[in-house]
PDB file with one MODEL, atoms N, CA, C and O in Angstrom:
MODEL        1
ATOM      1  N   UNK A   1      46.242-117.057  61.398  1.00  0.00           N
ATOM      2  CA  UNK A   1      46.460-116.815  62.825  1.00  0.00           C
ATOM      3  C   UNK A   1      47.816-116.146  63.014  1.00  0.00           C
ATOM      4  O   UNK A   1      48.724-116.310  62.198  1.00  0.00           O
ATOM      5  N   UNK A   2      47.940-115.379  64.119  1.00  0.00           N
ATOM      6  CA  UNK A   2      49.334-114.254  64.284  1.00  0.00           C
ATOM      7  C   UNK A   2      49.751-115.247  65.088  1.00  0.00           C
ATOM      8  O   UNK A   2      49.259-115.867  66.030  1.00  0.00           O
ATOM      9  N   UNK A   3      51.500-115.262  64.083  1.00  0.00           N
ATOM     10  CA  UNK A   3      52.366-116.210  64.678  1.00  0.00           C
ATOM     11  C   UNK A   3      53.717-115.811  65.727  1.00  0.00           C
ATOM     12  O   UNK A   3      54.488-116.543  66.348  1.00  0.00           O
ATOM     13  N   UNK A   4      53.639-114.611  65.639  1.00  0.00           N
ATOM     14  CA  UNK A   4      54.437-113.721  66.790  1.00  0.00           C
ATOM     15  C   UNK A   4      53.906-113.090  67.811  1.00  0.00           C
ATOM     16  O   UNK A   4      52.853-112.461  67.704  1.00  0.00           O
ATOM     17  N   UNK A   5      54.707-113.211  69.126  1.00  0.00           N
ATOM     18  CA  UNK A   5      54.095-112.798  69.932  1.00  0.00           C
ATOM     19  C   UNK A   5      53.087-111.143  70.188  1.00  0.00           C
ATOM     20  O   UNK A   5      52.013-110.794  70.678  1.00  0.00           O
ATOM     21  N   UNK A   6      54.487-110.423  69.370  1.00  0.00           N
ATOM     22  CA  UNK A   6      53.927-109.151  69.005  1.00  0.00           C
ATOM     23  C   UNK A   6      52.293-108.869  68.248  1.00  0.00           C
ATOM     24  O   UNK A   6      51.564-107.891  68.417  1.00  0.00           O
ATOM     25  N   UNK A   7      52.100-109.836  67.564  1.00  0.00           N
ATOM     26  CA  UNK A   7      51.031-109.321  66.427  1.00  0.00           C
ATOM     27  C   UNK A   7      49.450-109.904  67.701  1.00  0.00           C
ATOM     28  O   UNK A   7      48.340-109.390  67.844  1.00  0.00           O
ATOM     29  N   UNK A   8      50.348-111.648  68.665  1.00  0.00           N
ATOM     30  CA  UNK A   8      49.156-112.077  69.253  1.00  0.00           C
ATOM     31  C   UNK A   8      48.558-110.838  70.072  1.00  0.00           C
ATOM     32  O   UNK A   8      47.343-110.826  70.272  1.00  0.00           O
ATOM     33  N   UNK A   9      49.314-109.851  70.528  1.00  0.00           N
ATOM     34  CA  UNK A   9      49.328-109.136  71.296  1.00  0.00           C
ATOM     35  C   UNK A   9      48.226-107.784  70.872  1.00  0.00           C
ATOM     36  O   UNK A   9      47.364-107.269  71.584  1.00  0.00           O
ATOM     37  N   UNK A  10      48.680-107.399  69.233  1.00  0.00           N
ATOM     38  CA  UNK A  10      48.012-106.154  68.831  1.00  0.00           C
ATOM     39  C   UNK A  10      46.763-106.959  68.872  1.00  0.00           C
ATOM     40  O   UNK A  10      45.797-106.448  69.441  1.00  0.00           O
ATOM     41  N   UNK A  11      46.597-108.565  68.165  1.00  0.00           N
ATOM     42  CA  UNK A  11      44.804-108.772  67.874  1.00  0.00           C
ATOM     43  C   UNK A  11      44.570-108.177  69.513  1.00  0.00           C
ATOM     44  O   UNK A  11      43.988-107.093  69.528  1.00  0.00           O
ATOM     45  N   UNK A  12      44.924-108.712  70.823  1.00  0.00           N
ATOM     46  CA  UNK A  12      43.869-108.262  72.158  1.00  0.00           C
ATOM     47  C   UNK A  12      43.939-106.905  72.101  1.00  0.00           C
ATOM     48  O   UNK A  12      42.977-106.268  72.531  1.00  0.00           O
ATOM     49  N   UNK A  13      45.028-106.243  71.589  1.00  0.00           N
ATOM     50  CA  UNK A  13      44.696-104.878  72.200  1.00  0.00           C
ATOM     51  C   UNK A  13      43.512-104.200  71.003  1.00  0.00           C
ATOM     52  O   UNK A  13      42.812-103.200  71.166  1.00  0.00           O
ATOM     53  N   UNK A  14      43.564-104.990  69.946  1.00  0.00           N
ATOM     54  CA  UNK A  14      42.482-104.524  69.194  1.00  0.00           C
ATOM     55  C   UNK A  14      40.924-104.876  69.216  1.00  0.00           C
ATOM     56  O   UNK A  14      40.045-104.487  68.447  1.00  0.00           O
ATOM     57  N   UNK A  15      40.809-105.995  70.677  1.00  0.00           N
ATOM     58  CA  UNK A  15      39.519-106.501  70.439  1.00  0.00           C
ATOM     59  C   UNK A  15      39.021-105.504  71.874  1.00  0.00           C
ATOM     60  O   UNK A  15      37.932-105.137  72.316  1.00  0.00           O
ATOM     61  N   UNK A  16      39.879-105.393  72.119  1.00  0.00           N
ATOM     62  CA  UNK A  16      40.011-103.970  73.770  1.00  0.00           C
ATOM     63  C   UNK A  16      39.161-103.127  73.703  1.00  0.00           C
ATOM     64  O   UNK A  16      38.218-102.744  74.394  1.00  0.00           O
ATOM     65  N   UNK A  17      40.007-102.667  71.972  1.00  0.00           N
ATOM     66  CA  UNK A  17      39.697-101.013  71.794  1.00  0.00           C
ATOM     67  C   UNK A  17      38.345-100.814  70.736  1.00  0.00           C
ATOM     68  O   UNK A  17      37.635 -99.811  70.670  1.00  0.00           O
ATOM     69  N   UNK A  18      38.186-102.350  69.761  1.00  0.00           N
ATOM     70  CA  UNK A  18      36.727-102.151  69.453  1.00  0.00           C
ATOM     71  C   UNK A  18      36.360-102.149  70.216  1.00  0.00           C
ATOM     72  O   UNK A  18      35.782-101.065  70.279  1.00  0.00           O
ATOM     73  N   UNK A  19      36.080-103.085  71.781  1.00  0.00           N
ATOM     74  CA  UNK A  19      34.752-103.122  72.416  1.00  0.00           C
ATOM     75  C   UNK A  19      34.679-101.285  73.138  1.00  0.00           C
ATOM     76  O   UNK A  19      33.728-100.503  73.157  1.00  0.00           O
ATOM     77  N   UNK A  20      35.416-101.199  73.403  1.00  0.00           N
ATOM     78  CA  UNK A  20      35.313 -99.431  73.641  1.00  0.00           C
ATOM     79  C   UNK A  20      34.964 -98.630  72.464  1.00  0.00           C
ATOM     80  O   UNK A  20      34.255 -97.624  72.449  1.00  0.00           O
ATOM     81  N   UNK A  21      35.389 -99.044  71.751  1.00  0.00           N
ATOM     82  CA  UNK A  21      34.670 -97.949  70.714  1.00  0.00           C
ATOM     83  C   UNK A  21      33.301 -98.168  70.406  1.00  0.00           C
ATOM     84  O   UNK A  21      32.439 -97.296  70.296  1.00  0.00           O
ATOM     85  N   UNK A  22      33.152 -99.486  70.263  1.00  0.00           N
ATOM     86  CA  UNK A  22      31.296 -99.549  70.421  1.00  0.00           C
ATOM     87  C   UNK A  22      30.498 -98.944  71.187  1.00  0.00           C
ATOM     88  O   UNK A  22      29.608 -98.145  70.896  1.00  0.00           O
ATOM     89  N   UNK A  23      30.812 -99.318  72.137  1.00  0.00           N
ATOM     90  CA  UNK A  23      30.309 -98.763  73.676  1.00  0.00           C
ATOM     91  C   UNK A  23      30.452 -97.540  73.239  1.00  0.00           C
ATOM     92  O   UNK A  23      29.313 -97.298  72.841  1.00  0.00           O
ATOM     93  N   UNK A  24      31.195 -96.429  73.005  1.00  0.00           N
ATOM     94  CA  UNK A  24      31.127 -95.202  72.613  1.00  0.00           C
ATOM     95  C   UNK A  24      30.061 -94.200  71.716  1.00  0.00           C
ATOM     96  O   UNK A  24      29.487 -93.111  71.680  1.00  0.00           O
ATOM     97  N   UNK A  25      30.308 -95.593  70.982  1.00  0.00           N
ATOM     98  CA  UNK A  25      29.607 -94.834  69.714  1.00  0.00           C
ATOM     99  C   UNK A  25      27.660 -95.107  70.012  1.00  0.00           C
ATOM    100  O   UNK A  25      26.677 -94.412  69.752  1.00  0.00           O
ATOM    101  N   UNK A  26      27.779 -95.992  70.437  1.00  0.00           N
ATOM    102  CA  UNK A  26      26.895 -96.742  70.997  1.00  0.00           C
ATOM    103  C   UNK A  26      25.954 -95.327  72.006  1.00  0.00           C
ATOM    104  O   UNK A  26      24.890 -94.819  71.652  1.00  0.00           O
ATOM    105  N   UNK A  27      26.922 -94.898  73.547  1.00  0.00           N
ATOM    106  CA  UNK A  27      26.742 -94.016  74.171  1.00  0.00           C
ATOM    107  C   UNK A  27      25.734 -93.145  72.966  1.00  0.00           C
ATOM    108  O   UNK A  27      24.534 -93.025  72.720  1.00  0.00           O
ATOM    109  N   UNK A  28      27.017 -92.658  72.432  1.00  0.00           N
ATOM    110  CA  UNK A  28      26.737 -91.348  70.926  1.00  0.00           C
ATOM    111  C   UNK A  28      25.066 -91.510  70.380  1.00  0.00           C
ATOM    112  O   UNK A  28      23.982 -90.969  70.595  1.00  0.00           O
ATOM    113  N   UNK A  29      25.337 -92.039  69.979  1.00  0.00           N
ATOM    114  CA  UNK A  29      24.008 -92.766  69.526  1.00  0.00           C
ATOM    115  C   UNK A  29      22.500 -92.623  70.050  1.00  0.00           C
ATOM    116  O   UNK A  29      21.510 -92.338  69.376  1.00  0.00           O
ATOM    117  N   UNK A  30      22.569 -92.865  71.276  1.00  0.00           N
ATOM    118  CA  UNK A  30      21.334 -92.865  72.388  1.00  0.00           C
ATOM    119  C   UNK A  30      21.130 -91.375  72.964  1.00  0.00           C
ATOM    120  O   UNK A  30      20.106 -90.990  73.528  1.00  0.00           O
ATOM    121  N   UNK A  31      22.320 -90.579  72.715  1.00  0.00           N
ATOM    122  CA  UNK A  31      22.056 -89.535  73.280  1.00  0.00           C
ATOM    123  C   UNK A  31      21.283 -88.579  72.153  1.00  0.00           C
ATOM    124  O   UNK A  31      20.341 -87.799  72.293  1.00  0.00           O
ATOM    125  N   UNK A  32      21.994 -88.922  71.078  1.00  0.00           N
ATOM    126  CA  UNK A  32      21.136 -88.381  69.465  1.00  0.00           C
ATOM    127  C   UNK A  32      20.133 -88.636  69.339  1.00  0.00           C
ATOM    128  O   UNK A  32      19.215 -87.869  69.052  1.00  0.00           O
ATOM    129  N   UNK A  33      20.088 -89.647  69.503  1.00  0.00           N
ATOM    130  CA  UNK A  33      18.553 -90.550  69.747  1.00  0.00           C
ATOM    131  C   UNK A  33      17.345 -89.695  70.676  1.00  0.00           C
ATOM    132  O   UNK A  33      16.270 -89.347  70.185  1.00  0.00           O
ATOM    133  N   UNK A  34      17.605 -89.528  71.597  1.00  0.00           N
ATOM    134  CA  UNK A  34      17.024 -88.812  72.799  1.00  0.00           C
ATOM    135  C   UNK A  34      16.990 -87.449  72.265  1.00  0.00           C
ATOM    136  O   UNK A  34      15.924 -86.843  72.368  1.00  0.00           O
ATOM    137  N   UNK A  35      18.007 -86.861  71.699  1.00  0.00           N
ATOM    138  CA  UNK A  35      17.303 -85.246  70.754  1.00  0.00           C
ATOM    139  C   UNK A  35      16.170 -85.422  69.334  1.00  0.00           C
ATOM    140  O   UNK A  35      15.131 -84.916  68.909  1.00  0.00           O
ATOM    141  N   UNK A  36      16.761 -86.057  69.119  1.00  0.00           N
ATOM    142  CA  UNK A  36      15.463 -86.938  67.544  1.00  0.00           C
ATOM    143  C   UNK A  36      14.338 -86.946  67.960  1.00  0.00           C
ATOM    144  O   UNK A  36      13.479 -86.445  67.234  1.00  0.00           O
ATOM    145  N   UNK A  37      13.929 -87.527  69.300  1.00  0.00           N
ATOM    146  CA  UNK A  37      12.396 -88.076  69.532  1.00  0.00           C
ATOM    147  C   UNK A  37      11.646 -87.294  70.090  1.00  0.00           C
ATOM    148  O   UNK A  37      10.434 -87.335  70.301  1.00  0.00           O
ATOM    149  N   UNK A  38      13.022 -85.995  70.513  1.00  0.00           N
ATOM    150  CA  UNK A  38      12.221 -84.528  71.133  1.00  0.00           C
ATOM    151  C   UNK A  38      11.911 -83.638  70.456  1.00  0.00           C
ATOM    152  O   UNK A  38      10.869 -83.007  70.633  1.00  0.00           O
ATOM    153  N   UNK A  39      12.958 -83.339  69.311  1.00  0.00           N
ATOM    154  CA  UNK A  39      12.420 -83.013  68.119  1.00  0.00           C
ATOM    155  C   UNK A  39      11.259 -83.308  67.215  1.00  0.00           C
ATOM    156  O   UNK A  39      10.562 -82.404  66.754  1.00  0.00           O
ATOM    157  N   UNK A  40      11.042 -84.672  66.948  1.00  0.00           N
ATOM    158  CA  UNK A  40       9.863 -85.374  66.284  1.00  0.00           C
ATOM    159  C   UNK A  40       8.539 -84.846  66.983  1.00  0.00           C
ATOM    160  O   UNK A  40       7.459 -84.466  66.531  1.00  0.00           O
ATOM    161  N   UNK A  41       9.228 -85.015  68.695  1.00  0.00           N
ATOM    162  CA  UNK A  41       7.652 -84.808  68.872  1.00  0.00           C
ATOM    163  C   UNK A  41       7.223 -83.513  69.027  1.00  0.00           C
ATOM    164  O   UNK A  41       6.073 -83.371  69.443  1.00  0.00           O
ATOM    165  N   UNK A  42       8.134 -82.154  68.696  1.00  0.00           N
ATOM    166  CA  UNK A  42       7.717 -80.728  68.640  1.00  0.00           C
ATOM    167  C   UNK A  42       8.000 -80.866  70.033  1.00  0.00           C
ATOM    168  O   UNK A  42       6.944 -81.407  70.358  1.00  0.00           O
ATOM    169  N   UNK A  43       8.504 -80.794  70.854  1.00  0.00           N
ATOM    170  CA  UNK A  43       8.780 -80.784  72.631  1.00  0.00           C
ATOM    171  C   UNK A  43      10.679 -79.910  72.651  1.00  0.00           C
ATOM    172  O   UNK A  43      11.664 -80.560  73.001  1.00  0.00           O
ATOM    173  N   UNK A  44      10.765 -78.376  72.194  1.00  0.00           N
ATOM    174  CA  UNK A  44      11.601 -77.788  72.185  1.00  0.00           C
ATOM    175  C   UNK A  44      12.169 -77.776  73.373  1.00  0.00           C
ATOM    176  O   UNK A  44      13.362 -78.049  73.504  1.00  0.00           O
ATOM    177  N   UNK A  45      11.569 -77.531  74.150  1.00  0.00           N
ATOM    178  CA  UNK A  45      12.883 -77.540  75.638  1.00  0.00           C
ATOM    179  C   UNK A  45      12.923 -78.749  75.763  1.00  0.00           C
ATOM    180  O   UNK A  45      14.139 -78.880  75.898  1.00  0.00           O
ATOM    181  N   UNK A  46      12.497 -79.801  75.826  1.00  0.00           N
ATOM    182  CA  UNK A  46      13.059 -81.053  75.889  1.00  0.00           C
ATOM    183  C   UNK A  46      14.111 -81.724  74.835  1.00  0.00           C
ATOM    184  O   UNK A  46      14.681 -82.812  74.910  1.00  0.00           O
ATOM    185  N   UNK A  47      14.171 -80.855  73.970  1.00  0.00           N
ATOM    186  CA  UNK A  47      14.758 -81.198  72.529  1.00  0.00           C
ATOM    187  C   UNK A  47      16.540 -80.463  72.879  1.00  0.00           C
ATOM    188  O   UNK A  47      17.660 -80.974  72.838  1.00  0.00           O
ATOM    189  N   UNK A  48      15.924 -78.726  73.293  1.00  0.00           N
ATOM    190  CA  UNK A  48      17.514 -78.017  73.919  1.00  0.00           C
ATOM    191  C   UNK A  48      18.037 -78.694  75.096  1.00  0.00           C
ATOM    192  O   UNK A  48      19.265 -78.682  75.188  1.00  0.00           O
ATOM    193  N   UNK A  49      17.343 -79.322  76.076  1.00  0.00           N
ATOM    194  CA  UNK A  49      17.777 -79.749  77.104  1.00  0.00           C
ATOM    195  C   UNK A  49      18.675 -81.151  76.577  1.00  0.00           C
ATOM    196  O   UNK A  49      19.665 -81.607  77.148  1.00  0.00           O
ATOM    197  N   UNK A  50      18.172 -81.564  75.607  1.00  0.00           N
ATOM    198  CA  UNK A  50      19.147 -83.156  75.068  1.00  0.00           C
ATOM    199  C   UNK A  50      19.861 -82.730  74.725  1.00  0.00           C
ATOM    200  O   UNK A  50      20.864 -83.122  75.322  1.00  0.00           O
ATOM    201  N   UNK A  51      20.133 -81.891  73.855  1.00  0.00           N
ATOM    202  CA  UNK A  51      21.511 -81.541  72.804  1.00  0.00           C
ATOM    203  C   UNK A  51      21.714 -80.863  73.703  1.00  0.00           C
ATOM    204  O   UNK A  51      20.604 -80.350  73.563  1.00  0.00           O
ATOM    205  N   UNK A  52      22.262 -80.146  74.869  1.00  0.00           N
ATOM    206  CA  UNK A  52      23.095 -79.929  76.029  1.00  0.00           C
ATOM    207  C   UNK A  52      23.531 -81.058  76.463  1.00  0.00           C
ATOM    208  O   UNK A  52      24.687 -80.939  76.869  1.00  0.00           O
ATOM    209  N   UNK A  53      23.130 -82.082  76.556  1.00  0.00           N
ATOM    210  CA  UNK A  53      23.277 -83.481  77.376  1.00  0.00           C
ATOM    211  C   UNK A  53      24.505 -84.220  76.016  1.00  0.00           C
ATOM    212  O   UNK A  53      25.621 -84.677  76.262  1.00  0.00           O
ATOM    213  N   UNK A  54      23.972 -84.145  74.905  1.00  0.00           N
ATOM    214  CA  UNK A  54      24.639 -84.714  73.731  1.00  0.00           C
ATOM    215  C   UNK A  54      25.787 -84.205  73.375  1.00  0.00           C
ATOM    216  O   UNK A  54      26.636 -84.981  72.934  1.00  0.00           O
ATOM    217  N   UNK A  55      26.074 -82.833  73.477  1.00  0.00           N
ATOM    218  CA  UNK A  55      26.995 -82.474  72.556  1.00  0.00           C
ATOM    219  C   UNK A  55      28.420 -82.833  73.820  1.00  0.00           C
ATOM    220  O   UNK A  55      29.573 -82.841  73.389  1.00  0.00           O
ATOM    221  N   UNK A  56      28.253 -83.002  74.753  1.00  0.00           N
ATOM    222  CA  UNK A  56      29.691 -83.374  75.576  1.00  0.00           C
ATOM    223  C   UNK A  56      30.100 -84.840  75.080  1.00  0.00           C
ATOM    224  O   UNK A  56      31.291 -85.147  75.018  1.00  0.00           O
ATOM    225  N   UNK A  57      29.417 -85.445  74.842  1.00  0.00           N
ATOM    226  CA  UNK A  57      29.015 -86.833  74.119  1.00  0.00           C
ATOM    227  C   UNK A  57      29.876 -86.666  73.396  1.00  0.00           C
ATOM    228  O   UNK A  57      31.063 -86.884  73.637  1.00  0.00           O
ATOM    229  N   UNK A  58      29.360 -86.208  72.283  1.00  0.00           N
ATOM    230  CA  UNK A  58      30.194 -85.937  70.518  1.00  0.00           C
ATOM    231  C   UNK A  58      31.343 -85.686  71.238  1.00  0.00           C
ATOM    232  O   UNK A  58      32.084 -86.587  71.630  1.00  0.00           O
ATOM    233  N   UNK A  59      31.571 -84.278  71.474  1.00  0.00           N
ATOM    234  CA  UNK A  59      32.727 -83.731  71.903  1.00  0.00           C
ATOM    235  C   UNK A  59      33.972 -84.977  72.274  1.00  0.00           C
ATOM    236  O   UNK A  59      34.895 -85.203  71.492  1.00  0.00           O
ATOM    237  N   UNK A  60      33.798 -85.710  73.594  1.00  0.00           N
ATOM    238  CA  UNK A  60      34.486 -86.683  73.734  1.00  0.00           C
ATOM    239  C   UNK A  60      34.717 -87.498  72.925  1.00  0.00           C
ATOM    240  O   UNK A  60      35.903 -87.598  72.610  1.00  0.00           O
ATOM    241  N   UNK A  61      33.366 -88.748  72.000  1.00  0.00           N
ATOM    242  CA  UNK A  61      33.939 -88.942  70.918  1.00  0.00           C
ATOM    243  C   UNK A  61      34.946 -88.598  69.931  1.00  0.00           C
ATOM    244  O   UNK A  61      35.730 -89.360  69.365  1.00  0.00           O
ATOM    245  N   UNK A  62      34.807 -87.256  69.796  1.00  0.00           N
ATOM    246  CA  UNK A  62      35.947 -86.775  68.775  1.00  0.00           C
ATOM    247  C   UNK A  62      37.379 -86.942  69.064  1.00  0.00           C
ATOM    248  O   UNK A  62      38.312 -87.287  68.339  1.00  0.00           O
ATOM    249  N   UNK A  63      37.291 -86.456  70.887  1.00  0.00           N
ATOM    250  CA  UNK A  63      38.616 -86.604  71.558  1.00  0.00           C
ATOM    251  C   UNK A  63      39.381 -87.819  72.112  1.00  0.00           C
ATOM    252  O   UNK A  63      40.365 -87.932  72.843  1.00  0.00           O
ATOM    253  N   UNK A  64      38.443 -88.809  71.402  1.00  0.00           N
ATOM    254  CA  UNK A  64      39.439 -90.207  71.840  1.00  0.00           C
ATOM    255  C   UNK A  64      39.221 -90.773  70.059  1.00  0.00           C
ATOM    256  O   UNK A  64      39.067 -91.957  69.760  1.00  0.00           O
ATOM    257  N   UNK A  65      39.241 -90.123  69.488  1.00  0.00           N
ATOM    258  CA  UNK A  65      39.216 -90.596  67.950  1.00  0.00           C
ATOM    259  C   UNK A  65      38.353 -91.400  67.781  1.00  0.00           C
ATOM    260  O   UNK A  65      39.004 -92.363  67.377  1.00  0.00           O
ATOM    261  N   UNK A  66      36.932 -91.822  67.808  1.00  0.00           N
ATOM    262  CA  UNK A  66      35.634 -92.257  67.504  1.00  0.00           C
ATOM    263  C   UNK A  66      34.799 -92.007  66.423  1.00  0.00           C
ATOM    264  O   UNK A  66      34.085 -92.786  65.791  1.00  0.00           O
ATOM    265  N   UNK A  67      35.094 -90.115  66.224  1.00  0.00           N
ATOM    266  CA  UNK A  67      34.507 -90.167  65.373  1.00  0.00           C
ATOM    267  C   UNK A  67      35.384 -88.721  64.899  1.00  0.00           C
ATOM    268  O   UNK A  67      36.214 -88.140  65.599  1.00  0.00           O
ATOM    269  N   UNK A  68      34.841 -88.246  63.189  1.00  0.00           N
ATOM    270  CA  UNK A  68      35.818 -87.174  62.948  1.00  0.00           C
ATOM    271  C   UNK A  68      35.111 -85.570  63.606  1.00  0.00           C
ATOM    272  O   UNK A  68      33.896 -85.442  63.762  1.00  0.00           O
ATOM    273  N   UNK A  69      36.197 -84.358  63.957  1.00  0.00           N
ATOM    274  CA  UNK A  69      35.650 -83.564  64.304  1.00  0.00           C
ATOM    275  C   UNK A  69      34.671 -82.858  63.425  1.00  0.00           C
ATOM    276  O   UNK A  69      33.719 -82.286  63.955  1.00  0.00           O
ATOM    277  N   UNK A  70      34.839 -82.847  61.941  1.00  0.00           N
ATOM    278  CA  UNK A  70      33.718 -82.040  61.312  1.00  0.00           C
ATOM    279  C   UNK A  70      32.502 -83.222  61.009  1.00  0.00           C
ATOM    280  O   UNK A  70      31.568 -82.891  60.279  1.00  0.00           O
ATOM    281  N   UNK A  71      32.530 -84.233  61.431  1.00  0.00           N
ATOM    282  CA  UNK A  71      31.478 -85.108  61.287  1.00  0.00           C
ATOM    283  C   UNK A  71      30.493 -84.552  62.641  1.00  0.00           C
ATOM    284  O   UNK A  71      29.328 -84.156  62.597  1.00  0.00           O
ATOM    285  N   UNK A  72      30.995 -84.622  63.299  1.00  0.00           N
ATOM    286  CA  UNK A  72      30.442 -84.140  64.709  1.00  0.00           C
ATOM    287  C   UNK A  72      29.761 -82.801  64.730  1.00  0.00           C
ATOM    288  O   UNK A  72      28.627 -82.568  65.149  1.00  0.00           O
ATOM    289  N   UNK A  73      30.778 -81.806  64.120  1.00  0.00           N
ATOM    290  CA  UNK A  73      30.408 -80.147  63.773  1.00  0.00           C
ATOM    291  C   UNK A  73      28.765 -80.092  63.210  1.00  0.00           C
ATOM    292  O   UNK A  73      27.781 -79.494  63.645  1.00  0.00           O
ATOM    293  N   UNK A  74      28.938 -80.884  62.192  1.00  0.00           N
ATOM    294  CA  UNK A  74      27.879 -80.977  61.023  1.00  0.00           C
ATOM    295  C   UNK A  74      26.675 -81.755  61.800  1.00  0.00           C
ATOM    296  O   UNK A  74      25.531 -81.462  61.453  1.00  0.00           O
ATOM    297  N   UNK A  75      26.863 -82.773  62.876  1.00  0.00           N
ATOM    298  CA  UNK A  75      25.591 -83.368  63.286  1.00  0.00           C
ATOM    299  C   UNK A  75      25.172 -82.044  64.107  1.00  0.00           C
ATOM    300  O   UNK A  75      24.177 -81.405  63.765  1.00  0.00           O
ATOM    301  N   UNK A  76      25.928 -81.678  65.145  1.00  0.00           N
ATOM    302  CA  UNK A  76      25.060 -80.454  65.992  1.00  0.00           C
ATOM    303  C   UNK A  76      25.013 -79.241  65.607  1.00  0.00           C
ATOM    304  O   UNK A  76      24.612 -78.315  66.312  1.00  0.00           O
ATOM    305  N   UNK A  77      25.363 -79.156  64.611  1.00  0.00           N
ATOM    306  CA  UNK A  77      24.753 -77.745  63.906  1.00  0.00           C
ATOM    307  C   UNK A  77      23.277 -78.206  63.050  1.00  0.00           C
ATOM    308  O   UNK A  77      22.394 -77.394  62.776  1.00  0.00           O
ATOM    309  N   UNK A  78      23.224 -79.723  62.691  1.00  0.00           N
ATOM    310  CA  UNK A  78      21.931 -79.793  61.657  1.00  0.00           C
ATOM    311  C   UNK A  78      20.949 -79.826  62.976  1.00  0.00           C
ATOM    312  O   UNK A  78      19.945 -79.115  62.917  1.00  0.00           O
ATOM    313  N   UNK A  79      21.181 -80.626  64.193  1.00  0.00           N
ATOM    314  CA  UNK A  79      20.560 -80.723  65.163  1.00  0.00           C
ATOM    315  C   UNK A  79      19.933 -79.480  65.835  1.00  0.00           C
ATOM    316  O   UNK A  79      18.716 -79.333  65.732  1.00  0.00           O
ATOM    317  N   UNK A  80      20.607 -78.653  66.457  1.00  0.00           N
ATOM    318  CA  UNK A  80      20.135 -77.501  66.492  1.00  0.00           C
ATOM    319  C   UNK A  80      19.801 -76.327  65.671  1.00  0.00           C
ATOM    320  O   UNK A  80      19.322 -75.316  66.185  1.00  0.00           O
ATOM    321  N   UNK A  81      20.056 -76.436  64.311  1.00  0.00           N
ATOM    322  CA  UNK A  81      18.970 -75.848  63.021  1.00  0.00           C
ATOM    323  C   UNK A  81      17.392 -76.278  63.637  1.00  0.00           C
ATOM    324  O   UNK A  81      16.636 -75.571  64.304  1.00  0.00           O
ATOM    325  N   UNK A  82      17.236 -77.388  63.262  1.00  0.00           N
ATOM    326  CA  UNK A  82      16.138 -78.234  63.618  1.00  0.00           C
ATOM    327  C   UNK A  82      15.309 -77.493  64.840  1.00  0.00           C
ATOM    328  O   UNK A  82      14.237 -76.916  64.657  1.00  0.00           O
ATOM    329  N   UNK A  83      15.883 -77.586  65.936  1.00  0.00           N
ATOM    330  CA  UNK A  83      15.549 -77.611  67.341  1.00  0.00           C
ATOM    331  C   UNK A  83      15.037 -76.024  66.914  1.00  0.00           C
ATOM    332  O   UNK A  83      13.811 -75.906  66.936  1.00  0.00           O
ATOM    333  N   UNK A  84      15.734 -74.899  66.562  1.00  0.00           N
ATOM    334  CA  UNK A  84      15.515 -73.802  66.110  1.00  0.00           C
ATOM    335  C   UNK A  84      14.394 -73.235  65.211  1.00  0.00           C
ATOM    336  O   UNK A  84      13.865 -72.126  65.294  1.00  0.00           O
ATOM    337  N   UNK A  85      14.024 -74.716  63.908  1.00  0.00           N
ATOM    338  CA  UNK A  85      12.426 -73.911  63.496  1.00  0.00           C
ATOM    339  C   UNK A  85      11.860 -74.980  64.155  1.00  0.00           C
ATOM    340  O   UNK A  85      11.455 -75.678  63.225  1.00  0.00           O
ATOM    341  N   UNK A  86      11.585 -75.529  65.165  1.00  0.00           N
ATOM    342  CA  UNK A  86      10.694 -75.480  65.929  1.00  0.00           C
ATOM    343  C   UNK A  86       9.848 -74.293  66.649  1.00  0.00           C
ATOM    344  O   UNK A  86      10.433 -73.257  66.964  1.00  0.00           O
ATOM    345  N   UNK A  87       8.415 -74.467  66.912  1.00  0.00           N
ATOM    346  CA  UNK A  87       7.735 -73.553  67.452  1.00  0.00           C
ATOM    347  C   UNK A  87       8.094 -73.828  68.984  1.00  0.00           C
ATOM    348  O   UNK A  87       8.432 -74.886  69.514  1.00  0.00           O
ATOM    349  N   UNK A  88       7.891 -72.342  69.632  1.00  0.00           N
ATOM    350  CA  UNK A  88       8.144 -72.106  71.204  1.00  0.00           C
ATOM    351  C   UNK A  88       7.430 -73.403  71.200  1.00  0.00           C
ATOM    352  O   UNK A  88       6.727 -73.765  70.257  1.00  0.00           O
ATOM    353  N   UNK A  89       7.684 -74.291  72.585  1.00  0.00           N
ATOM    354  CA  UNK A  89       6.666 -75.163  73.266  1.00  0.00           C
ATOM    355  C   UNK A  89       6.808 -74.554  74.605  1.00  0.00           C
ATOM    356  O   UNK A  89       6.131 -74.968  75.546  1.00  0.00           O
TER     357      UNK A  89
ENDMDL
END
């Protein structure tokens, strides 16, 4: 157990900033999620219309340090590869 006031202090600010970062990543997650299942199901404009919705997502993630920027690069570029050999719908 932290025996200075200082350290009692970092554990709250650290149980703060996990629960925000969950919640974040969490966000992240559902919105990927929601391009995946448009993809899966061959439903291309529903698939471009998510990853418009997603990539501000990532984006922010990156900008509050959540996640790394070329981790992010690499999901919406494989994402929209994808979305791309899809047939017109």
């Amino acid at each position: 157990m932290a025996n200075t006031a200082s350290a009692r202090k970092r554990i709250r600010q650290n149980e703060v900033r996990n629960a925000r970062n969950t919640a974040r990543m969490s966000r992240v997650r559902t919105f990927v999620k929601k391009v995946e299942t448009a993809i899966l199901a061959g439903k291309k404009d529903e698939a471009v219309v998510a990853l418009r919705e997603a990539q501000p997502e990532l984006q922010r993630a990156v900008g509050k340090g959540v996640m790394h920027a070329n981790t992010v690069a690499r999901r919406i570029s494989r994402l929209s590869a994808r979305i791309k050999s899809l047939a017109a719908a």
